[in-house]
N, C-alpha and C positions, 0 to 999 in steps of 0.2 A: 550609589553604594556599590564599589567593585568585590566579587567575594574570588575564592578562592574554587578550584575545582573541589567538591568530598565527595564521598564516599557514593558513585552511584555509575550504572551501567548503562547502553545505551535504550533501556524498555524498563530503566527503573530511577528514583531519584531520589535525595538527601538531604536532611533537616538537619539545621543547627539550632539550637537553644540557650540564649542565653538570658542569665537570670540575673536582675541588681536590685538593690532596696533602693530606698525612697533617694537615698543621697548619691547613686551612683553607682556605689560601690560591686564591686561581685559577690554571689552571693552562692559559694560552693556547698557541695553535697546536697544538694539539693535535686531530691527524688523528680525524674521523668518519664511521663507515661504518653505512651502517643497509641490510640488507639481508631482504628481504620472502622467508621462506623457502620460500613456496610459487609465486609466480613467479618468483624469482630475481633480479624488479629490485633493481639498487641505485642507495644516494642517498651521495656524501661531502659533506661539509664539514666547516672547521677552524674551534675556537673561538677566538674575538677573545680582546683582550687581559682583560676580565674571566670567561675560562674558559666562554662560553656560545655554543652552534651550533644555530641553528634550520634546522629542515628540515620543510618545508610541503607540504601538495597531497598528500599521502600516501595511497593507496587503503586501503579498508577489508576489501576479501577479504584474508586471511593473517594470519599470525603475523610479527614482526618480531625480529630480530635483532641490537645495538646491540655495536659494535668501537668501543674510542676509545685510542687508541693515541700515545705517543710518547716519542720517544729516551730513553731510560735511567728509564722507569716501566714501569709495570705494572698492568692493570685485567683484571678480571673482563667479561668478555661478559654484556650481559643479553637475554635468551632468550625466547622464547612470549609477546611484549608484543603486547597484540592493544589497538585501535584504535578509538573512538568518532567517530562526523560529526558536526562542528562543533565538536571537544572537542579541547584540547591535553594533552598530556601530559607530563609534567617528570621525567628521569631525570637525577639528580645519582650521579656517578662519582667515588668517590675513588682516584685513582693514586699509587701508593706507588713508592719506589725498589726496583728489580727483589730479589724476594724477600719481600716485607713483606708484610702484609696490606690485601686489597683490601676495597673496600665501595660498593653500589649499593642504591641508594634508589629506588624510583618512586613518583611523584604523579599520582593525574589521568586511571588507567584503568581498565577496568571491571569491574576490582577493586578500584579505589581510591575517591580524592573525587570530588566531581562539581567539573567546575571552568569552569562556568559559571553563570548566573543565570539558567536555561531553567525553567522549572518544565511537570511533563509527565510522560509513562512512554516508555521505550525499550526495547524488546525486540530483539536480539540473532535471529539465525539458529536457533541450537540452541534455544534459549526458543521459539521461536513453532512449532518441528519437535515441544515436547514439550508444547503445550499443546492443548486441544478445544477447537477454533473453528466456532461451529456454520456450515455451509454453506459452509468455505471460505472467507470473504468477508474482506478484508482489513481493511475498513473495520468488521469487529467487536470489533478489536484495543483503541481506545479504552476499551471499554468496560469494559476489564481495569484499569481507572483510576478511582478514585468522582469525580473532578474534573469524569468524562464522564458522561451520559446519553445514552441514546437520543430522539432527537427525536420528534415527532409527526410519524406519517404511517405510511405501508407503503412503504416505500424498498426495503425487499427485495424487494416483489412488483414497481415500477415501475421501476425504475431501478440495480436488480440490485447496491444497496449497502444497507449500513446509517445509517441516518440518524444523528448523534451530534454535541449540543452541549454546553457549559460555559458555566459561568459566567449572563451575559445573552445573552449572545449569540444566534444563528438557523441552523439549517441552513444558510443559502443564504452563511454570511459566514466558512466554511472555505473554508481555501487549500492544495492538494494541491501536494506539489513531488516529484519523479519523479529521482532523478539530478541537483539542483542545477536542473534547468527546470522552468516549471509545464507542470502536470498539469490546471488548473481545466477544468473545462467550461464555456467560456465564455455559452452562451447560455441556461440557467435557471439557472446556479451553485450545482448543487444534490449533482452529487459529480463525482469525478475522469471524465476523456475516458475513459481508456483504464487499467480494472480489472487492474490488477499480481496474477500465481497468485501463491500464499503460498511455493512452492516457487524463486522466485527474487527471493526478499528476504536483502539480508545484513543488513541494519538498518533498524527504521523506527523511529518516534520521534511522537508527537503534544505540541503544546507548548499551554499554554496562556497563557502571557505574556511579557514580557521578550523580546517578535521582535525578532533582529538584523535587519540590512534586508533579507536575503533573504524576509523577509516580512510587510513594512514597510505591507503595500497589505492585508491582511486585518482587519477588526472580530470574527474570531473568532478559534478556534483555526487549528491550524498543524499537516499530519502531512506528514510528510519519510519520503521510500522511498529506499533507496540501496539497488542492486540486484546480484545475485551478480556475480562473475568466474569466467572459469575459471583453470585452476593447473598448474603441471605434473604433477599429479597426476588421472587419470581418477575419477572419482566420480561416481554417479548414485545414482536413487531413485526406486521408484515405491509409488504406496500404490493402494488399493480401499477404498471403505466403503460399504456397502450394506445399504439399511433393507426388506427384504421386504415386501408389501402383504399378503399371504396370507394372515400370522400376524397383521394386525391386525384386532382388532372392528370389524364394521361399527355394530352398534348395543350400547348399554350398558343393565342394569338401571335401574326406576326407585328401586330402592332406594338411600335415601343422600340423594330427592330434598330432602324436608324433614328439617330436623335435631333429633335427638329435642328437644332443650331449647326448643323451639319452638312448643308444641301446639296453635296457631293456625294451624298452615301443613297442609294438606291435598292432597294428589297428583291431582293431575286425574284423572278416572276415566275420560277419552280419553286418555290418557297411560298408552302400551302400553312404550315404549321411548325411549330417547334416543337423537339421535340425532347423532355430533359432526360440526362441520367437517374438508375431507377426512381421510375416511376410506373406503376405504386411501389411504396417501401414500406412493406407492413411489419410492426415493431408489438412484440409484447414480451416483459419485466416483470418476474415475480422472484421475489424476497421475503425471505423469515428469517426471525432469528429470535431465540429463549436462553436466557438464565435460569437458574433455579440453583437452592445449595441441594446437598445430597445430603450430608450431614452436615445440620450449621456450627455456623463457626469454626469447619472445619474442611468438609469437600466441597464444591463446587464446580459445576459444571456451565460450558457455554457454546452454542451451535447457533450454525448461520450457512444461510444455502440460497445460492440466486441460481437462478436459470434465464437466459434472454433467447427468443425465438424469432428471426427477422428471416424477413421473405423479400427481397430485392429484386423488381425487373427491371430490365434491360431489353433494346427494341433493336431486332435485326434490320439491315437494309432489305430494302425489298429488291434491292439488284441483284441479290444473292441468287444464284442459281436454283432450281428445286430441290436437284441433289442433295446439297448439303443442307438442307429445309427438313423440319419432322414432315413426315408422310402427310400430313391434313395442311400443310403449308402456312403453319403458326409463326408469326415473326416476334413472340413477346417469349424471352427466357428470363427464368425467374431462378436467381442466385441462392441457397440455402445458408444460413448461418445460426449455429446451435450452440453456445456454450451455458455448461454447469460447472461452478464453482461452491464449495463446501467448507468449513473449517466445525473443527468438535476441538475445543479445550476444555482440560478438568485441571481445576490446581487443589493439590492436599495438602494441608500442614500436618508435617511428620513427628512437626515435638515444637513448642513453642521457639524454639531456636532453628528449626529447617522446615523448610517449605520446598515442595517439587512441582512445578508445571510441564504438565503433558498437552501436545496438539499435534494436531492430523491436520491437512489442507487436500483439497483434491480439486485440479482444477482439468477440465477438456473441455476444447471446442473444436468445432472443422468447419467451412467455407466453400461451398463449391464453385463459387464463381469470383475469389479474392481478386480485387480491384478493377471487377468488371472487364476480364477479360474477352469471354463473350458479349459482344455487342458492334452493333453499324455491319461492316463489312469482314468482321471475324467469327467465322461459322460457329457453330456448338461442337463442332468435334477438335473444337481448341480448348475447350474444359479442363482444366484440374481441381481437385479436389486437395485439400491444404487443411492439415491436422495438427495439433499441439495436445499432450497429454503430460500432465506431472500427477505423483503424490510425495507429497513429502512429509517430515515426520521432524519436530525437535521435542528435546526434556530437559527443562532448566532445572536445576536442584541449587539455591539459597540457602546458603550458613551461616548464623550468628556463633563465630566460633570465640566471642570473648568481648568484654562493652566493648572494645575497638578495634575489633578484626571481623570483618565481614567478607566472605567467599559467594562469588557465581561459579557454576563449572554449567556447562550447554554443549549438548550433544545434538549431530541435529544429521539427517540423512534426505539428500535430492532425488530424486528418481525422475527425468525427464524422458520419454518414452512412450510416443516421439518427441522430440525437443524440433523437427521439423519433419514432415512426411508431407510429400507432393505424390498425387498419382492423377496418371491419365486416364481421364472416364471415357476414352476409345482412344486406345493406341495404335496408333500409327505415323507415319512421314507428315513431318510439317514441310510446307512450303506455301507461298503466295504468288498465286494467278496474275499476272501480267496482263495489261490492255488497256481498254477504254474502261472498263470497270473493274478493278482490282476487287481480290477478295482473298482472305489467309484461312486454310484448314489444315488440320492434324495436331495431334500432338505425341511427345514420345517423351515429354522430361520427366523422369521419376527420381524419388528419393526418401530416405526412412534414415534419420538420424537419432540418436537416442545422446544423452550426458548426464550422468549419474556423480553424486558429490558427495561423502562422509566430509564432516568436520568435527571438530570437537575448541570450543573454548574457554576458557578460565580468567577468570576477573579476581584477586585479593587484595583487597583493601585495608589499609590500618590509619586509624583517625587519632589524633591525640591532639584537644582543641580544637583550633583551628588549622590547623597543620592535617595535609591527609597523603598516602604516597600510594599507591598504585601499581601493584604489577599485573601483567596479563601478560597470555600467548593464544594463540590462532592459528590450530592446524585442519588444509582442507587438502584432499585429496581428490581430484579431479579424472575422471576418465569419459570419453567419448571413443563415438563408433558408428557405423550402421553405411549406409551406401548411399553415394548421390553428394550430391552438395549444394549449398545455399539455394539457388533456382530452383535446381533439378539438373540433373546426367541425359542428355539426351541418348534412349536405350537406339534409336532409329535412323539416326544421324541427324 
């Protein structure tokens, strides 16, 4: 069953309803109640003269509950109708004369068709609560899709995402959208400003073609976050996952080096041990996150906060001179990696026709030893130290300005700052020692970049049956700044 695009943005979606009696027929004026059983909103409308009522802009936290009702029939409620972004949904009702047999059909949910032409993977709340996502990272989700790869580079050491493209396309040509606003990072376009915990996602979605024009400005793919509510209902959750260092080998047998089918391959007979990259890698993950209403059926709040602490060593050569050696002649450096990520939403209903959603994100982390630069024959006074810091801030306000005019307007402000910061944990002249043992020390590349983004967008919708038209605009204003550049600026030559 192919439908029609209605009335819905991309962190929100749109029921149609239609109604016929026993014979077919349509079955207008016929009262519509659709009511979100976990915050209590409700939405009416009556269906026009061919039996059909759309109702638009519909939030995606909850289960939904469909009433359609009128003088001298009879219908069945349909129940636990749960909601996809950007996707409409089609419930035909048959009303019978009081006492007869009723009958409800749905199209179009997510248990049903898919009823758009998005091509992509979408995962759901409970789906992403029950799958292993290595390190948390949201941006590893793609790759739960073969359409995606992972990109070239270390994205997870620099920039504290995973890199993931399709198709031809380039890392740097995804468009992040956060709640219906962009997410991009404006100033190397290489991931989202401000890192969403996994713990307050109600759906995300990456697309790989067929953008409607909410993402109309991208030459790659497309991932859409649409983020929890809270509910009248109190619910929280916290997890731990924690990888001990203690228990892991420091070094491995050389056995296994050459493989027997091979009898040309010979084991160095300096070759006492192996030895891997960090090792130990000690990991610990902590996660919360609560709803609760404030006022029910009215305010509701919803907060989610991880933090990840990893401690990575790396093993110098022992050819390495004293010098460049800590004073006790320690050959094990241990890399730091710190990040906290936060999100607080509250949404109000302002009158049974406007609702406002408020949310704050706060993500930092820093890296001292990003992609294991010290290590073997590269001293410790080749360290940087590598930072990323956002907050950012949007406020969606939803209008029912009439049964079939529905308004988004979304305001939303980026602050990236740093957006990349390199510094050298002892500055000075790099250069690499020449000879029979090579070795590289110094460092001098620094940098502190910052990319700050206002936007503002607006979605108006008017529905009439089946028929829905769509205007929108999207304005962002973009500035960047700070010193240094992508690497670092070497200050020392």
């Amino acid at each position: 069953m192919a439908l029609p695009a209605f009335a819905q943005t991309p962190n929100t979606a749109a029921l149609v309803v239609a109604g016929v009696d026993q014979t077919g027929a349509a079955v207008g004026d016929a009262r519509v109640r659709v009511i979100n059983r976990e915050t209590g909103a409700t939405r009416d409308a009556v269906s026009n003269s061919g039996g059909v009522a759309t109702v638009g802009a519909l939030p995606l936290t909850g289960t939904y509950t469909i009433n359609v009702s009128k003088a001298g029939f009879t219908a069945d409620d349909v129940t636990d109708l749960t909601l996809r972004a950007q996707e409409t949904a089609t419930v035909k009702v048959t009303l019978v004369a009081t006492g007869g047999k009723t009958e409800v059909v749905v199209y179009g949910t997510t248990q049903g068709v898919r009823a758009d032409a998005q091509i992509g993977v979408r995962l759901d709340s409970a789906t992403i609560d029950e799958t292993p996502i290595p390190g948390r990272k949201v941006t590893t989700l793609p790759l739960f899709n073969s359409a995606f790869r992972q990109g070239k580079g270390t994205g997870d050491l620099f920039v504290n995402a995973t890199y993931f493209i399709t198709g031809g396309g380039s890392r740097r040509t995804t468009t992040f959208m956060l709640d219906g606003a962009s997410n991009d990072e404006g100033w190397g376009r290489q991931t989202m400003l401000a890192t969403v915990p996994l713990g307050a996602i109600q759906e995300f979605a990456v697309l790989t073609n067929a953008f409607s024009a909410e993402f109309g400005w991208t030459a790659g793919p497309a991932m859409n976050i649409v983020t929890k509510s809270g509910t009248n209902n109190v619910h929280g959750e916290a997890l731990y996952m924690g990888r001990p260092g203690k228990m892991q080998a420091k070094t491995f047998s050389t056995k296994g080096f050459c493989a027997p089918e091979v009898p040309t391959c010979v084991t160095p007979s300096t070759l006492v041990a192996i030895n891997p990259a960090d090792t130990p890698d000690v990991l610990n993950q902590y996660s919360l996150s609560i709803g609760a209403p404030i006022v029910k059926d009215k305010t509701f709040f919803f907060v989610t906060a991880d933090y990840t602490l990893q401690d990575r060593t790396t093993f110098l050569s022992p050819t390495l001179p004293s010098f460049v050696l800590p004073p006790d002649g320690n050959l094990e450096y241990v890399g730091n990696y710190r990040q906290t990520l936060a999100q607080a939403r509250v949404d109000h209903r302002l009158a049974p026709s406007h609702s406002l959603m408020a949310r704050v994100n706060f993500d930092k982390f820093y890296d001292t030893n990003p992609n294991d630069a010290v290590a073997g024959t590269s001293a410790p006074t080749v360290a940087r130290k590598y930072s990323r810091q956002s907050v950012t801030g949007q406020v969606n306000l939803t209008s029912v300005l009439g049964p079939t005019l529905v308004n988004e307007a979304r305001v939303a402000y980026l602050n990236g700052d740093p957006v990349t910061k390199w510094e050298a944990q002892e500055l000075s002249t790099t250069y690499s020692r020449a000879g029979s043992v090579p070795f590289t020390i110094g460092q001098s590349r620094v940098s502190d970049l910052y990319g700050r983004q206002a936007q503002f967008s607006d979605t108006l919708s008017w529905s009439r049956g089946r028929h829905t038209v769509r205007f929108g605009t999207s304005l962002v204003h973009h500035t960047s700044g700070g010193f240094g550049n992508e690497p670092g600026f070497a200050v020392l030559g």
